[in-house]
N, C-alpha and C positions, 0 to 999 in steps of 0.2 A: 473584159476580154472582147475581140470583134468579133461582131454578129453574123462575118462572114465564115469564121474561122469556126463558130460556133453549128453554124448551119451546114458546113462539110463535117463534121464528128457527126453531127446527127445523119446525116447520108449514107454516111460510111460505116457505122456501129447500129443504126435501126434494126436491120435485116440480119444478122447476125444476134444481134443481143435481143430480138422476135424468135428467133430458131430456139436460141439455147431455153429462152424463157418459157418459149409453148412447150417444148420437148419437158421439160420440166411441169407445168401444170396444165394444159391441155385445153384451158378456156379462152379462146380469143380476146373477149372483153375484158379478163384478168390479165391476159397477157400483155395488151396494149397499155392496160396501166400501171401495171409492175415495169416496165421500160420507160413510160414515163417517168417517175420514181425514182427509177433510175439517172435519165439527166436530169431531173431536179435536183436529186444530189450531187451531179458534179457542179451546176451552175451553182448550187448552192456554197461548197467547198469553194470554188473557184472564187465567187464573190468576199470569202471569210478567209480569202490567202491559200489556201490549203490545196487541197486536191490531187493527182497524181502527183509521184515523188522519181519514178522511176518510168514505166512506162503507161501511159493511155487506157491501150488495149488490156492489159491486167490490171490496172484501178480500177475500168468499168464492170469486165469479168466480175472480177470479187465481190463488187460493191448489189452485181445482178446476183448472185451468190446469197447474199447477205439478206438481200430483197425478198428472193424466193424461199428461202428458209422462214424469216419473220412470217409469209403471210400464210406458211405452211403448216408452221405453228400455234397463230389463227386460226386460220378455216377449215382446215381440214380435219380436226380435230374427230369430226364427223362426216365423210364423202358424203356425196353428194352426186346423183344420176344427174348426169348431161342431157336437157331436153333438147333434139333437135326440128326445128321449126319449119325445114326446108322436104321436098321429094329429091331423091337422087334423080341425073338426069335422063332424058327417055331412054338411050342409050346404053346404058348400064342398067342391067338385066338387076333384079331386086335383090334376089340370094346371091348375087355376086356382092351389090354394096351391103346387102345386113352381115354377109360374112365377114368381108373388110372391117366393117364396124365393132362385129366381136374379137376379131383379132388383135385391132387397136387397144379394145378396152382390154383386153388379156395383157397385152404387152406395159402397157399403162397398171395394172394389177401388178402385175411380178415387179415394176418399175417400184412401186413404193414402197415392196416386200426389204431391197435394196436397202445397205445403209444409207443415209446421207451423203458421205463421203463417195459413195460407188455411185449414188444415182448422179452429183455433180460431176464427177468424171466425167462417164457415158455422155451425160449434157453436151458437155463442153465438146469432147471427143470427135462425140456423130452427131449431136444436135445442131453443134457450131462451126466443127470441120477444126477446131484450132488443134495446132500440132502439140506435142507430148512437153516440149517445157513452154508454150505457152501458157498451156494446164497449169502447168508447174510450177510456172509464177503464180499467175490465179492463184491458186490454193495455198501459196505458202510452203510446199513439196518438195522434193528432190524427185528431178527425172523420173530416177529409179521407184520412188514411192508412187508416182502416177501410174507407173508401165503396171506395177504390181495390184493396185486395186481394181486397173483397167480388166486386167487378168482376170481376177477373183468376179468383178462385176458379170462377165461376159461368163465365166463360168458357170456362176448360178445362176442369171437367166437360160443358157441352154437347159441345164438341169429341169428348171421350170416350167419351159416352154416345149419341153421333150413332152410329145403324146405319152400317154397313159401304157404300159407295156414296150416300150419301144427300150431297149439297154443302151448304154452309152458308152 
Protein backbone atom coordinates (compact mmCIF):
# COMPACT_ATOMS: atom_id res chain seq x y z
CA UNK A 1 0.00 0.00 0.00
CA UNK A 2 1.50 3.87 -0.31
CA UNK A 3 2.94 5.26 2.53
CA UNK A 4 1.31 8.25 1.61
CA UNK A 5 -2.09 6.83 1.67
CA UNK A 6 -1.09 5.01 4.73
CA UNK A 7 0.05 8.24 6.72
CA UNK A 8 -3.47 10.03 5.84
CA UNK A 9 -5.56 6.76 7.64
CA UNK A 10 -3.30 7.31 10.41
CA UNK A 11 -4.21 11.33 10.60
CA UNK A 12 -7.48 10.80 10.20
CA UNK A 13 -8.42 7.68 12.52
CA UNK A 14 -5.57 8.50 15.45
CA UNK A 15 -7.82 11.02 17.27
CA UNK A 16 -10.81 9.50 17.08
CA UNK A 17 -9.62 5.76 17.61
CA UNK A 18 -7.50 7.77 20.95
CA UNK A 19 -11.15 9.01 22.22
CA UNK A 20 -12.93 5.91 21.72
CA UNK A 21 -9.97 3.83 23.17
CA UNK A 22 -9.21 6.14 26.40
CA UNK A 23 -13.08 6.60 26.95
CA UNK A 24 -12.90 2.81 27.18
CA UNK A 25 -9.61 2.31 29.40
CA UNK A 26 -8.48 5.57 30.82
CA UNK A 27 -4.69 5.04 30.76
CA UNK A 28 -2.85 7.21 28.26
CA UNK A 29 0.17 4.90 28.03
CA UNK A 30 -2.30 1.80 27.39
CA UNK A 31 -4.21 3.83 25.33
CA UNK A 32 -1.49 4.82 22.78
CA UNK A 33 -0.60 1.31 22.46
CA UNK A 34 -3.74 -0.34 22.11
CA UNK A 35 -4.24 2.23 18.77
CA UNK A 36 -1.14 1.20 17.88
CA UNK A 37 -2.17 -2.47 17.79
CA UNK A 38 -4.59 -1.39 16.19
CA UNK A 39 -2.73 -0.10 12.75
CA UNK A 40 -0.44 -2.81 13.19
CA UNK A 41 -3.38 -4.81 12.42
CA UNK A 42 -4.58 -3.23 9.54
CA UNK A 43 -0.92 -2.86 7.98
CA UNK A 44 -0.65 -6.31 9.04
CA UNK A 45 -4.04 -7.55 7.10
CA UNK A 46 -3.29 -5.27 4.36
CA UNK A 47 0.20 -6.69 3.73
CA UNK A 48 -1.66 -10.60 3.91
CA UNK A 49 -4.41 -9.36 1.25
CA UNK A 50 -7.04 -8.91 3.63
CA UNK A 51 -8.19 -6.21 5.54
CA UNK A 52 -11.39 -3.97 5.26
CA UNK A 53 -14.13 -5.60 2.99
CA UNK A 54 -16.62 -2.91 3.26
CA UNK A 55 -15.77 0.17 4.86
CA UNK A 56 -12.45 1.70 6.70
CA UNK A 57 -13.89 3.39 9.40
CA UNK A 58 -15.82 0.16 10.63
CA UNK A 59 -12.80 -2.44 10.18
CA UNK A 60 -10.82 -0.04 12.32
CA UNK A 61 -13.88 0.48 14.96
CA UNK A 62 -14.36 -3.21 15.38
CA UNK A 63 -10.81 -4.25 15.12
CA UNK A 64 -10.28 -1.24 18.26
CA UNK A 65 -13.20 -3.13 19.69
CA UNK A 66 -11.55 -6.38 19.54
CA UNK A 67 -8.35 -4.66 21.03
CA UNK A 68 -9.82 -3.24 23.96
CA UNK A 69 -11.75 -6.22 24.98
CA UNK A 70 -8.41 -8.72 24.65
CA UNK A 71 -6.44 -6.38 26.92
CA UNK A 72 -9.52 -6.03 29.19
CA UNK A 73 -9.63 -9.55 29.65
CA UNK A 74 -5.92 -9.45 30.56
CA UNK A 75 -5.50 -6.84 32.83
CA UNK A 76 -8.07 -5.84 34.48
CA UNK A 77 -8.80 -8.98 35.84
CA UNK A 78 -7.76 -6.93 38.94
CA UNK A 79 -8.06 -2.80 38.70
CA UNK A 80 -5.66 -1.06 39.46
CA UNK A 81 -5.48 2.82 41.19
CA UNK A 82 -4.28 5.25 38.63
CA UNK A 83 -1.04 7.03 40.05
CA UNK A 84 -0.84 10.55 39.09
CA UNK A 85 2.55 12.14 38.94
CA UNK A 86 1.57 15.59 37.99
CA UNK A 87 0.03 18.94 40.47
CA UNK A 88 -3.11 20.44 39.02
CA UNK A 89 -2.40 23.70 37.66
CA UNK A 90 -2.08 26.96 39.93
CA UNK A 91 -5.17 28.03 38.71
CA UNK A 92 -7.40 25.33 39.58
CA UNK A 93 -8.27 25.58 42.99
CA UNK A 94 -7.49 21.75 44.56
CA UNK A 95 -11.14 20.56 45.59
CA UNK A 96 -12.25 21.74 42.39
CA UNK A 97 -9.52 19.21 40.46
CA UNK A 98 -9.71 16.29 43.41
CA UNK A 99 -13.42 16.66 42.87
CA UNK A 100 -13.24 16.40 39.06
CA UNK A 101 -11.06 13.42 39.75
CA UNK A 102 -13.56 11.58 41.81
CA UNK A 103 -16.24 12.19 39.50
CA UNK A 104 -14.18 10.73 36.59
CA UNK A 105 -13.29 7.70 38.71
CA UNK A 106 -17.04 7.27 39.63
CA UNK A 107 -18.17 7.60 36.08
CA UNK A 108 -15.29 5.16 35.03
CA UNK A 109 -16.73 2.68 38.07
CA UNK A 110 -20.37 2.48 36.86
CA UNK A 111 -18.53 2.49 33.16
CA UNK A 112 -17.37 -1.18 33.87
CA UNK A 113 -20.51 -2.08 36.02
CA UNK A 114 -21.89 -1.85 32.17
CA UNK A 115 -22.16 -4.81 29.86
CA UNK A 116 -19.56 -5.07 27.38
CA UNK A 117 -21.88 -4.51 24.63
CA UNK A 118 -23.23 -1.11 26.52
CA UNK A 119 -19.93 0.15 27.47
CA UNK A 120 -18.76 -0.25 23.41
CA UNK A 121 -21.71 1.73 22.43
CA UNK A 122 -21.37 4.60 24.88
CA UNK A 123 -17.59 4.38 23.49
CA UNK A 124 -18.23 4.70 20.29
CA UNK A 125 -21.32 6.97 20.73
CA UNK A 126 -19.81 9.91 23.06
CA UNK A 127 -16.30 8.71 23.07
CA UNK A 128 -15.97 8.96 19.25
CA UNK A 129 -18.99 11.07 18.34
CA UNK A 130 -19.64 8.15 15.43
CA UNK A 131 -23.39 8.39 14.41
CA UNK A 132 -25.88 5.37 15.26
CA UNK A 133 -25.21 3.04 12.01
CA UNK A 134 -21.84 3.68 12.01
CA UNK A 135 -21.96 1.94 15.50
CA UNK A 136 -23.91 -0.30 13.82
CA UNK A 137 -21.55 -1.40 11.39
CA UNK A 138 -18.93 -1.56 14.05
CA UNK A 139 -20.77 -4.06 15.99
CA UNK A 140 -22.30 -6.06 13.56
CA UNK A 141 -26.05 -4.54 14.79
CA UNK A 142 -28.95 -3.23 13.40
CA UNK A 143 -29.69 0.42 13.92
CA UNK A 144 -32.46 -0.46 16.01
CA UNK A 145 -30.32 -2.82 18.29
CA UNK A 146 -27.68 0.10 18.80
CA UNK A 147 -30.47 2.91 19.67
CA UNK A 148 -31.67 0.10 22.16
CA UNK A 149 -28.65 -0.75 24.32
CA UNK A 150 -27.62 3.15 23.87
CA UNK A 151 -30.95 3.43 25.84
CA UNK A 152 -30.59 0.82 28.44
CA UNK A 153 -26.71 1.99 28.71
CA UNK A 154 -27.73 5.61 29.56
CA UNK A 155 -30.44 4.45 31.69
CA UNK A 156 -28.41 2.60 34.10
CA UNK A 157 -25.64 5.03 34.40
CA UNK A 158 -28.27 7.74 35.57
CA UNK A 159 -29.68 5.14 37.85
CA UNK A 160 -26.02 4.91 39.22
CA UNK A 161 -24.89 8.19 39.21
CA UNK A 162 -28.21 9.49 40.74
CA UNK A 163 -27.03 10.78 44.44
CA UNK A 164 -28.06 8.69 47.25
CA UNK A 165 -32.01 9.75 48.16
CA UNK A 166 -32.52 11.73 45.14
CA UNK A 167 -36.05 9.60 43.19
CA UNK A 168 -36.07 9.24 39.66
Amino acid sequence: MDPEALTVIHDRYFGPLYRFISFRVGDADTTEDLVSDVFTRLLTALHQGGGPSQTLNGWLYGVASHVVNDHIRRHYRRPLAELVDTLPAAELDLAEAMDDRIHAERLRSVMNELTPEQQEVLSLRFGSGLPIREVAESMGKTDGAVKQLQARAVAQLTRRLRPEGVAG
